[in-house]
C-alpha positions, 0 to 999 in steps of 0.5 A: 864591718864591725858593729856600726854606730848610727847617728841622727841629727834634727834640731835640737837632738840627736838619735844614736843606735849600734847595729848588729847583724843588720838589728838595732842593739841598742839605741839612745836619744840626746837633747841639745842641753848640757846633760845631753852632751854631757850623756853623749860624751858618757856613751861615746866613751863606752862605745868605739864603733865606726860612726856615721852622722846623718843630718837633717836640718833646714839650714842646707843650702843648694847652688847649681854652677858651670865651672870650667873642667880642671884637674889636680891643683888647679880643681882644688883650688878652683872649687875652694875659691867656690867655697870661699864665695858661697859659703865662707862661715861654714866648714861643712861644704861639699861640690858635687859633679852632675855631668860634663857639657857634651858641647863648647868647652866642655865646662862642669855642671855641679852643685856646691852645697852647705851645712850653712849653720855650723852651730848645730853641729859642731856641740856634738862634733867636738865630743866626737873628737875629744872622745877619738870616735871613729867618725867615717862622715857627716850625711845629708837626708838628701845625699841619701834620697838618691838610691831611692829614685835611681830606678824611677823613669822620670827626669823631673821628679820630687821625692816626700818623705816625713821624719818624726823630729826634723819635719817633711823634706822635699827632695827634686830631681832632674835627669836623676841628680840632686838639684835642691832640697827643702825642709819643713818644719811639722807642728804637733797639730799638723798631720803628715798627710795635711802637710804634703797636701799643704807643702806640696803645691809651694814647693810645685811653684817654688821650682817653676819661679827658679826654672828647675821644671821646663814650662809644661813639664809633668812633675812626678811625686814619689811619697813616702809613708805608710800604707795606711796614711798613703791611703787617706792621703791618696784622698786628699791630695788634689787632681791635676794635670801638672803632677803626677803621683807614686806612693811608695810603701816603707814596709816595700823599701824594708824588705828591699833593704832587708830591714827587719822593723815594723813601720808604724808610722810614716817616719823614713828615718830608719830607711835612710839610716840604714841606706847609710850604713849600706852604701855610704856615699864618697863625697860627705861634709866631713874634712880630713880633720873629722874623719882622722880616728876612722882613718886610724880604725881602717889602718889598724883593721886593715894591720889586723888582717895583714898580721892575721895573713902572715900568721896563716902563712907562716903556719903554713911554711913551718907545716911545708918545712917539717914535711920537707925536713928529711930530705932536706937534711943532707942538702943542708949538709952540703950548704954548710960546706959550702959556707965554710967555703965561701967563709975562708975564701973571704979571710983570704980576700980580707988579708989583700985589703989596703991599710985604712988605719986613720990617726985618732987626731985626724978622727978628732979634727975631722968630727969637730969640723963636722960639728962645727958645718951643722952649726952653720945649717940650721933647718927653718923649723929651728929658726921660724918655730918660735916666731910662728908661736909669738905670732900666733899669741899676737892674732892683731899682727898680720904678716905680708912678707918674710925674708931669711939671710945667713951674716956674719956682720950682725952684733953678737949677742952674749952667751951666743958664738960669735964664729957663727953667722947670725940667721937674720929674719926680715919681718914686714906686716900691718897691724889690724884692730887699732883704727887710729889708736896708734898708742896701743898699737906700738904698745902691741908691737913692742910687746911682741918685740919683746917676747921675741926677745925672750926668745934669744932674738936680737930684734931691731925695729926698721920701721913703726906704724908711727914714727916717734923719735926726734927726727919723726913727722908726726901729723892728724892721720885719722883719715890716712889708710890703714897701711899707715899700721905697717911696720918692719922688724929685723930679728938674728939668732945665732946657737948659744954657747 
């Protein structure tokens, strides 16, 4: 892989380093303010690599759920009704799949979990995107935990780790699958050591009240840090029955990872930071929409290698040829014979062929009828487009129902042809935001029969949220439903002259 871009998102900044060769290159940090955003939109301008965000913010949410095992649409839409019940004000979800019930109706165990505070992300996801980064996902510290107790026996085990700008995240796991995650913030009077004895018997009956750990189970710890603060903390942290610990070197995890750095402290930052960019997991926060410009890189590296493939190839044909060239020389002689063959016996076939001589009066009479059919078959992006970019300039207009008709009988517009049947769209909606402020709302309304006017529209109202001509009722509604808003409209077009 090229030379990847790494980035770090706590609260409030965000740390970028370029790796190379498996070294940081070069690396920055960025503030939350507007010349931080500012120096980041700069950096990422000169700096096109594939990207990869890790974040690590408190406001990550974790749900355990059964739902019934489903393929294809059906799943979609399943887990998207999850994520509209779970979390409908944040983009930045992922559903997670633990196993499959070995009994009953064999339902799914997963975990639905959140980014449930979108504003901290999203300042520097925009950048990202005006700047076209190649943004390949966005991670969670938790996501990337799992490799690091992949070997460890235990089934009910929770991982410490400290990282210098986000706080101590406690990570639990049952039977090795990711079940919940807790942050905590560490003020600069509270060392790492005071804050994994402090936090560490909360999160010990944290997990008891919510039953992740079975009544009498033997939790086991894996800290992270350093060998130095490992020691005093081995000190320090009380004796007991309920738990057992393992402290786990960052320079041990460095070799494994072969990661060439000094850790001086008990920050895991680079540990994790470099898990990603080993071993990226599939499922991420990241949609379609954000990860666009890296799906171009990947279809642009993968055009460079078929090119470079084809370029080696032929290379090779032209050497194979020119070794071949003499003896295919007199063969060559034999197939231009052949040709001049083949060519005079198809002279001879082509003098057999019927008269298909057509008059040009005929050709004339037949474009002009085919002409005219294409009138009659206009594509619905032709006819809907401009009711689509009305109805997005009137946000207060809700659509319940469309319906698209070809008539000859509707009145002509001038300046329209009127040997072309008119396409007729039925529209039927309510209008929301007015509560019983019916005058601005058939203004609303008239103003965007207007503008659909504008467009060479004929628009008929069948009927208004109030009814005010002269044979109308016009009564106290202040308590009648909403849908007392609905109205009707009737629009034809038909092609200018």
């Amino acid at each position: 892989m090229e030379h990847p871009l790494l980035l770090f998102l706590s609260v409030g900044r965000l740390h970028a380093q370029v790796m190379s060769g498996g070294k940081i290159a070069s690396q920055n940090e960025f503030t939350d303010s507007p010349d931080g955003l500012h120096n980041f939109a700069a950096f990422l301008q000169a700096s096109k690599h594939p990207t990869y965000l890790l974040v690590d913010l408190i406001e990550e949410d974790f749900r355990q759920e059964t739902v019934p095992h489903l393929i294809g649409g059906n799943r979609t839409a399943l887990l998207q009704r999850k994520f509209d019940q779970f979390y409908r004000g944040t983009p930045f979800h992922q559903a997670t799949l633990l196993q499959r019930q070995k009994t009953g109706r064999r339902d799914d165990d997963m975990v639905f979990s959140a980014l449930t505070n979108p504003s901290l992300i999203t300042p520097w996801l925009d950048i990202m995107l005006a700047q076209q980064t190649p943004l390949a996902g966005i991670y969670s510290v938790p996501q990337i935990s799992a490799p690091l107790v992949k070997d460890h026996p235990s089934n009910h085990l929770l991982l410490i780790s400290w990282e210098k700008y986000s706080g101590l995240r406690q990570t639990y796991f049952s039977n090795h699958h990711l079940q919940i995650s807790r942050l905590t913030p560490l003020h600069d009077n509270l060392t790492f050591q005071d804050a994994v004895v402090k936090e560490l018997s909360r999160t010990y009956q944290y997990l008891k009240s919510l039953s992740l750990l079975p009544s009498g189970q033997t939790l086991d710890v894996r800290i992270l840090g350093n060998s130095h603060e490992l020691i005093e903390l081995q000190t320090e942290l009380p004796r007991s029955a309920d738990m057992h610990y393992d402290f786990v070197d960052l320079a041990d995890i460095a070799r494994q990872l072969k990661i060439d750095d000094r850790f001086t402290d008990s920050d895991a930052s680079q540990i994790f930071l470099r898990q990603l960019a080993a071993k990226p997991p599939a499922i991420h926060y990241a949609s379609s929409e954000h990860t666009r410009y890296f799906t171009l890189w990947q279809l642009r590296r993968a055009l460079n290698w078929i090119g470079s493939a084809l370029l080696l190839g032929c290379l090779l044909w032209s050497a194979a040829g020119a070794w071949q060239s003499n003896d295919d020389a007199s063969e060559a002689k034999y197939l231009k014979t052949q040709a001049q063959r083949i060519l005079n016996e198809a002279q001879k076939i082509t003098l057999t062929f019927p008269n298909t001589y057509a008059p040009a009066t005929d050709m004339k009479v037949g474009v002009s009828v085919i002409r005219k059919l294409a009138q009659y078959g206009h594509t619905p992006s032709y006819v809907l487009r401009p009711i689509s970019a009305v109805l997005d300039r009137h946000p207060q207009i809700e659509l319940d129902d469309i319906s698209w008709q070809m008539s000859a009988t509707e009145p002509v517009a001038p300046n329209t042809q009127a040997d072309v049947p008119a396409q007729v769209i039925t529209l039927k909606g309510h209008l929301t935001g007015f509560a019983n402020d019916y005058r601005a709302a058939l203004g609303y309304l008239e103003a965007f029969q207007r503008e659909l006017a504008a467009q060479g529209y004929q628009v008929t109202a069948l009927s208004k949220p109030l009814d005010v001509s002269p044979s109308g009722s016009i009564a106290d509604q202040r308590n009648a439903d909403l849908k007392t808003l609905d109205f009707s409209l009737k629009t034809s077009l038909r092609p200018p002259t």
